[in-house]
FIROLO-837274 format. One line per 4 residues: their letters; for each residue x, y, z of C-alpha. Coordinates in steps of 0.05 Angstrom, whole numbers. Example, Ala and Ser with C-alpha at 12.3 -4.5 7.8 and 13.67 -1.06 7.14 Angstrom:
<recs>
AS> 246/-90/156 | 273/-21/143
</recs>
This chain:
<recs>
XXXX> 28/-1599/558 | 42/-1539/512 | 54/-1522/444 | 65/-1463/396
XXXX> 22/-1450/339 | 55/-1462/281 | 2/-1410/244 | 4/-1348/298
XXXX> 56/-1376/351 | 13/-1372/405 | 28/-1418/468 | -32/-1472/471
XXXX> -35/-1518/525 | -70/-1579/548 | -74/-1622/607 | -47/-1694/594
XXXX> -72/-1721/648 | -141/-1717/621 | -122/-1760/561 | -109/-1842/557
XXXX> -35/-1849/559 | -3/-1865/486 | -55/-1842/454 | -59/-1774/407
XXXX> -104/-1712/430 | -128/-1644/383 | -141/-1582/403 | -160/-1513/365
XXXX> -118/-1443/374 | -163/-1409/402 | -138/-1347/373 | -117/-1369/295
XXXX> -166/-1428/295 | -100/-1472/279 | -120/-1551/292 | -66/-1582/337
XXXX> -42/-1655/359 | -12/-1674/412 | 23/-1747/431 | 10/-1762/501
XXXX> 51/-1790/533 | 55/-1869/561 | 50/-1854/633 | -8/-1816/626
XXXX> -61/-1835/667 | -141/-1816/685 | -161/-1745/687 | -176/-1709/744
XXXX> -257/-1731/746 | -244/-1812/728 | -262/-1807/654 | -221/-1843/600
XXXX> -212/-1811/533 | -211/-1861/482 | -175/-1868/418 | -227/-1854/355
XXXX> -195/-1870/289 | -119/-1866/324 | -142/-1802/345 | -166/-1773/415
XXXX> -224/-1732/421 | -241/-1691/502 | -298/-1722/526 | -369/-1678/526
XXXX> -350/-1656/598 | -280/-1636/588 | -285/-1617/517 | -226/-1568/502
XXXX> -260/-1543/431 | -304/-1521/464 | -274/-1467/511 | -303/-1399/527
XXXX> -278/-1349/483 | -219/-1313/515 | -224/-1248/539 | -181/-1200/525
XXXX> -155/-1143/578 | -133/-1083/556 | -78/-1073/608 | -33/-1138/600
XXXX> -18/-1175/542 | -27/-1255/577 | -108/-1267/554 | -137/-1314/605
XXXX> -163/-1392/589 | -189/-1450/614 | -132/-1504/592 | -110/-1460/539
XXXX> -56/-1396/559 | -47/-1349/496 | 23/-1305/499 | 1/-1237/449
XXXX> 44/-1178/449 | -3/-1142/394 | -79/-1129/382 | -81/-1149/300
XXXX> -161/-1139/309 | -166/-1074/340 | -172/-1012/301 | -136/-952/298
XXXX> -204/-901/305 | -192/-890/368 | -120/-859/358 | -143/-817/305
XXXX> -190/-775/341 | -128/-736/377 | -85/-730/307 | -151/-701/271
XXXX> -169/-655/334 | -98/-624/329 | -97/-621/251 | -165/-576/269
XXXX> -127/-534/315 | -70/-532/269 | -107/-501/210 | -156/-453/262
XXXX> -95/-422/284 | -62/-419/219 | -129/-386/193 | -129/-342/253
XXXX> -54/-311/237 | -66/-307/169 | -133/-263/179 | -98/-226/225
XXXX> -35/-220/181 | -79/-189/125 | -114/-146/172 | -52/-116/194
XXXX> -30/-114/127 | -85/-78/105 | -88/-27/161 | -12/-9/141
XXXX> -33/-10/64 | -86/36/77 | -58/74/119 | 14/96/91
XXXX> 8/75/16 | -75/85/-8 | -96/139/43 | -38/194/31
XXXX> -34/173/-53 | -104/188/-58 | -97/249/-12 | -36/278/-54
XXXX> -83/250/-119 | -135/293/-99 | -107/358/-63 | -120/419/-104
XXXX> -42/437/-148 | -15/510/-137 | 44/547/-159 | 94/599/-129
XXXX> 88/670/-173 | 157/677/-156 | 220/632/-120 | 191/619/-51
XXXX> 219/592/14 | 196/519/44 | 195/525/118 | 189/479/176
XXXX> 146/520/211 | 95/573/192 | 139/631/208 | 166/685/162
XXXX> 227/711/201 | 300/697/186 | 332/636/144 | 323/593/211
XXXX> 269/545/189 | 284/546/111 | 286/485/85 | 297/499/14
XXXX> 275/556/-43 | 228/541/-86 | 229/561/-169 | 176/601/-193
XXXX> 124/549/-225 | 135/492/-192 | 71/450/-170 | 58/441/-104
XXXX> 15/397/-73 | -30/435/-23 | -61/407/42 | -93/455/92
XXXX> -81/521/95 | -66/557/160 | -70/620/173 | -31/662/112
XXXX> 2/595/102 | 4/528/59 | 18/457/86 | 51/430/25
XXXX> 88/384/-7 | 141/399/-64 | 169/351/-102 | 244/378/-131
XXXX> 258/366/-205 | 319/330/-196 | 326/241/-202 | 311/203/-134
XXXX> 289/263/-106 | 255/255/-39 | 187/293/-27 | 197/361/21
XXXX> 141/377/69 | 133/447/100 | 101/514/86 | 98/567/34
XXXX> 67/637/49 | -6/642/18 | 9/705/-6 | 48/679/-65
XXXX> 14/619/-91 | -31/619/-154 | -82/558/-169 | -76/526/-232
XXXX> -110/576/-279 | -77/641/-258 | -14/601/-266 | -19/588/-336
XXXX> -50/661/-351 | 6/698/-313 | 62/649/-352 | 34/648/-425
XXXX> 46/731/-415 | 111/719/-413 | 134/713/-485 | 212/697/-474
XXXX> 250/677/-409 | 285/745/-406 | 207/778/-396 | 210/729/-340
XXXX> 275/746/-312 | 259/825/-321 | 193/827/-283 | 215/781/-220
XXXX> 170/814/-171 | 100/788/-142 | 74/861/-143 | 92/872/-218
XXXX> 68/797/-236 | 1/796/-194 | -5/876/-235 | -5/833/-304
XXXX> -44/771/-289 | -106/824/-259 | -98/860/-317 | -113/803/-369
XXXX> -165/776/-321 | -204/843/-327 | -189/840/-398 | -197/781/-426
XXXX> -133/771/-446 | -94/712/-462 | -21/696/-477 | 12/628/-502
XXXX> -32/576/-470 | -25/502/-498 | -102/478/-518 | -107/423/-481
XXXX> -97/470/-414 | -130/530/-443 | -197/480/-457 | -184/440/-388
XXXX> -188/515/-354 | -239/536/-398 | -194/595/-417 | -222/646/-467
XXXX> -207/626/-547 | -150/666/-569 | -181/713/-627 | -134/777/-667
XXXX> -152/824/-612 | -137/796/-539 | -76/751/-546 | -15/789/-528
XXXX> 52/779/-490 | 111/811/-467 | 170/791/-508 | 236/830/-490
XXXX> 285/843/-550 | 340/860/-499 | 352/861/-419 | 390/925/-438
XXXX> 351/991/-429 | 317/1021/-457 | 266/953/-470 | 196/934/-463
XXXX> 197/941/-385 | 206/1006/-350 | 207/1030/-267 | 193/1093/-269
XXXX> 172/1145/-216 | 115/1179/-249 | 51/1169/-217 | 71/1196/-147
XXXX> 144/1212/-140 | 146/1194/-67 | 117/1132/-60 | 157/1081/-32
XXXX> 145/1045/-92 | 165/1053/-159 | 112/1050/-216 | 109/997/-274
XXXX> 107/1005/-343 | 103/941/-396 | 99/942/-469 | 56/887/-492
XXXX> 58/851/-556 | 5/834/-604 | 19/753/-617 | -24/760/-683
XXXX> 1/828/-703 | 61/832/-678 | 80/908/-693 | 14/930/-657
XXXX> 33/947/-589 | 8/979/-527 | 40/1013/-464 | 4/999/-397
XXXX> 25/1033/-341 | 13/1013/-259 | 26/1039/-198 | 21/1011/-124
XXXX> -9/1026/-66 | 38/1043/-5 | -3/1001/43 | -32/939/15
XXXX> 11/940/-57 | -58/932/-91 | -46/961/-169 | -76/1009/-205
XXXX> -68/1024/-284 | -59/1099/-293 | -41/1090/-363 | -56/1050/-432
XXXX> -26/1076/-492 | -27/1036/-564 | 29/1044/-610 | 78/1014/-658
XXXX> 128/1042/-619 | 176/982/-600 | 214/998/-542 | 194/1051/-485
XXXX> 258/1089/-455 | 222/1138/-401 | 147/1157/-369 | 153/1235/-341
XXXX> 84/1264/-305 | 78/1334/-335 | 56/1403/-283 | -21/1392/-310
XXXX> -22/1314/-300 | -19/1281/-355 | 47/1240/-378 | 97/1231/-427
XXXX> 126/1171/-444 | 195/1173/-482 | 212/1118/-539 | 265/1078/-549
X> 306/1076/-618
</recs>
């Protein structure tokens, strides 16, 4: 005889022929501990082994020998869901008692992987990051921070290659002053880097000629000579320019140098007698800049004469006169003259050496 739990509806079952016929038998879920009657019916007869279960109280209770309460407790297999009984069959199609520990191992192993591997790219991310950072933004900004500035004494040519012949490998002329970042020098040559003065301008790499580049110092000597733009314009050669800035160096001369640079470069103080200029009143001749051909008549080049100004005192003057040598263009100052002259219009050598020098209006 069977019957459903009303509690956990599991099937429970009993054998009627092991109760008195009419008569009302109880028996416990075994799984819910539910209590549960059953009516047996009329033409029930003797159990299997003879014995009689009597009513108690209108109720039936299983003999000692055959005493369903007392069943073994059922065992449970993991591989089917019908749980084996004696007298009592129990239909399950969950495990409410078991515990979910066992399925969390694999979730919690693969969370572990998860975040390894995630920690794995992300080091590896950074790393990579970090060689590129290094690499192509810190390593050549702290290169160009700290590569020594130089300056073109007069326009220059950027080239591709460290070659000085033809327009081939120009890749663009450089103005006279403009800072250029220096790398390693090769040869007679600069590896550089210029920077044009123009918005969104892209950095140029190439090289410039040593021959024409000043450091920082002999930059701001040679330009705080000049005292206008036309002086500038007038004297354009490196000869005639490299002429001057020896000349001050020797002296002790300075021209127009801001403070903060002249104390940076440790420059000499300006004082009444060394700071002069040359400061052209006219590009027309005769001015404060001469080429004559005094000093030797055949050289191949012509000599250089430059009136130089007195900043302080600005009527005092004084004439100084260079020539060149034909092989190496070294100068040499074969003449100093002071005057309040203001202009100089001519140099002639005379028979016994010594010179003339003709004055402008």
């Amino acid at each position: 005889m069977k019957k459903t739990c009303p509690v956990c509806k599991t099937i429970v079952e009993i054998d009627e022929t092991k109760y008195e016929k009419g008569t009302t038998a109880t028996a416990v879920c075994q799984l819910c501990g539910e209590t549960m009657e059953f009516d047996i019916p009329i033409d029930s007869g003797k159990d299997k082994s003879g014995s009689i279960i009597k009513p108690i109280d209108n109720k039936t209770i299983v003999s000692p020998k055959e005493n369903l309460i007392q069943q073994p407790q059922a065992q449970v297999s993991q591989n089917t869901d019908t749980v084996p009984t004696t007298g009592i069959t129990l239909t399950t199609s969950s495990y409410p008692n078991q515990t979910d520990e066992a399925y969390d191992e694999p979730v919690k192993g693969s969370n572990k992987t998860l975040w390894i591997t995630l920690s794995v790219v992300l080091l590896l991310g950074i790393g990579v990051f970090g060689w590129f950072y290094y690499n192509n933004i810190y390593l050549p900004e702290k290169i160009d921070r700290e590569a020594p500035r130089m300056y073109p004494i007069v326009n220059v040519k950027l080239r591709t290659t460290p070659v000085a012949t033809g327009d081939y490998n120009t890749i663009t002329s450089i103005p006279y002053g403009s800072e250029l970042i220096t790398y390693e020098k090769e040869g007679d040559w600069y590896s550089v880097k210029y920077i044009p003065p123009t918005p969104d301008a892209k950095p140029l790499k190439g090289y410039v000629s040593a021959d024409y580049l000043l450091n920082k110092s002999d930059f701001y000597i040679l330009n705080g000579i000049f005292g206008n733009r036309d002086a500038a314009d007038v004297i354009q050669t490196s000869k005639c320019r490299f002429a001057l800035l020896n000349y001050y160096k020797e002296k002790g001369f300075i021209g127009k140098v801001p403070e903060d640079i002249r104390t940076e470069l440790s420059l000499p103080m300006p004082t009444d007698d060394n700071q002069w200029e040359v400061f052209l009143t006219s590009k027309e001749k005769p001015n404060q800049v001469l080429f004559p051909r005094a000093y030797n008549p055949s050289s191949k080049y012509t000599d250089f004469a430059v009136m130089l100004r007195n900043i302080r005192n600005p009527n005092e003057h004084m004439v100084v006169a260079f020539t060149f040598d034909d092989d190496t263009e070294s100068p040499q100052v074969f003449g100093e003259i002071p005057t309040y002259e203001k202009s100089i219009a001519d140099i002639v050598r005379q028979p016994n050496g010594s010179y003339t020098i003709y004055w402008g209006e």
